[in-house]
C-alpha positions in Angstrom: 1.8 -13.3 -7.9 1.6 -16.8 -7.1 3.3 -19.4 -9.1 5.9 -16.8 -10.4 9.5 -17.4 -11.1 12.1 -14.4 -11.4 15.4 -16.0 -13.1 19.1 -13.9 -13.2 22.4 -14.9 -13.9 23.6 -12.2 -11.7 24.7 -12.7 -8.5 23.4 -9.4 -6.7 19.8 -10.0 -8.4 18.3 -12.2 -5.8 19.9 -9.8 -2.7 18.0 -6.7 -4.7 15.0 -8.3 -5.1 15.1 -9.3 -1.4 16.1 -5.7 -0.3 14.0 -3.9 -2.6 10.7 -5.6 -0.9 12.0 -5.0 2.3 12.9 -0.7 1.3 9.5 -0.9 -0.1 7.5 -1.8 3.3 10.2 0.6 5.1 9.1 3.4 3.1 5.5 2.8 3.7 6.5 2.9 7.4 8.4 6.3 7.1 5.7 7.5 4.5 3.1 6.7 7.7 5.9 8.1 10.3 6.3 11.0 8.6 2.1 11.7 8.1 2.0 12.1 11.8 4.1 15.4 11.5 2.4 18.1 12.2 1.7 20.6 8.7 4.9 22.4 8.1 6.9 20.2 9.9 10.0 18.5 8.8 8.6 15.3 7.1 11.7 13.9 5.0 12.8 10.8 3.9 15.8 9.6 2.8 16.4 6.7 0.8 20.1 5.1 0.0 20.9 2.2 -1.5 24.9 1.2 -2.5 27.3 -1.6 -2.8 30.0 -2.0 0.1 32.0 -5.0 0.2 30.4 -7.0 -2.6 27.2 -6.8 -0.2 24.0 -4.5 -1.2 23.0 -2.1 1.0 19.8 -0.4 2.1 19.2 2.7 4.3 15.7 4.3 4.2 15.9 7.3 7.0 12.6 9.6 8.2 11.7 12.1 10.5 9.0 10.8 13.3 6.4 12.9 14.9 6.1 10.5 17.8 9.7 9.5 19.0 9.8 5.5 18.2 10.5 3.2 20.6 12.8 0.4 20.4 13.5 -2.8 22.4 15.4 -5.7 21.8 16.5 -4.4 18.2 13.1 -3.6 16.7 10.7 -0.7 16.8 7.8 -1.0 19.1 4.4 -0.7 17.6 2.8 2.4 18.8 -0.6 1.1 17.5 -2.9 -2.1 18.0 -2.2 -5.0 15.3 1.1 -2.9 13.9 4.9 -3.8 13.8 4.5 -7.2 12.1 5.6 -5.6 9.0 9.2 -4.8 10.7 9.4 -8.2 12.0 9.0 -9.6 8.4 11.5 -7.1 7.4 14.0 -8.4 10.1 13.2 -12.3 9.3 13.2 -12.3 5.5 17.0 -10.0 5.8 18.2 -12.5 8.5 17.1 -15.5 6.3 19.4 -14.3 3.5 22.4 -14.2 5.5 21.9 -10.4 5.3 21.9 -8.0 8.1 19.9 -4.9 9.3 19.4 -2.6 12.1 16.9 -0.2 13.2 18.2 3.0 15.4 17.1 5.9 16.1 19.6 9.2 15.5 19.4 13.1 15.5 15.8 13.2 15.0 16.2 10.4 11.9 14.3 7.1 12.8 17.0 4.6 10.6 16.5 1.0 8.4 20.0 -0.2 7.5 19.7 -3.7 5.9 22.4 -5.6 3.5 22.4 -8.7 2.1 
């Protein structure tokens, strides 16, 4: 949408705009993560999003059928001309003063960002 403005008076509006792109390309990820389950398997995800601290937060979880890999705080692309999406993700966050991380837990492959 080039040469479109989005105005708000409120003060979270920018940091849910900001989040909600990056939730959106995480739950394509897990959607894609989750695809590679086998039929029957446990394909979940799990998408939170709160306040804490005056700061919006994000947390899209999802079961893998691969276990991710992950080095120097991002996943590793499993496939040829993959995981620029999560390095946008990480850059746009980080250029907000927000934070994220991504970690893998029990089986959950985790996004946490807030801004």
């Amino acid at each position: 949408m080039p040469n479109t403005k989005i105005a708000c008076k409120h003060k979270g509006c920018r940091r849910l705009l900001i989040l909600n792109c990056k939730s959106r390309d995480a739950l394509e990820n897990a959607i894609h993560a989750c695809m590679d389950i086998e039929a029957g398997g446990r394909r979940h995800i799990r998408l939170r999003v709160y306040e804490r601290n005056a700061k919006l937060c994000v947390e899209v979880r999802n079961r893998y059928g691969k276990e991710p890999e992950i080095r120097k705080g991002l996943p590793v692309a499993q496939e040829q001309g993959h995981g620029f999406g999560t390095k946008s993700m990480a850059h746009i966050v980080e250029r907000h003063g927000g934070v994220f991380r991504f970690l893998i837990r029990d089986g959950w492959f985790i996004f946490q960002a807030t801004a």
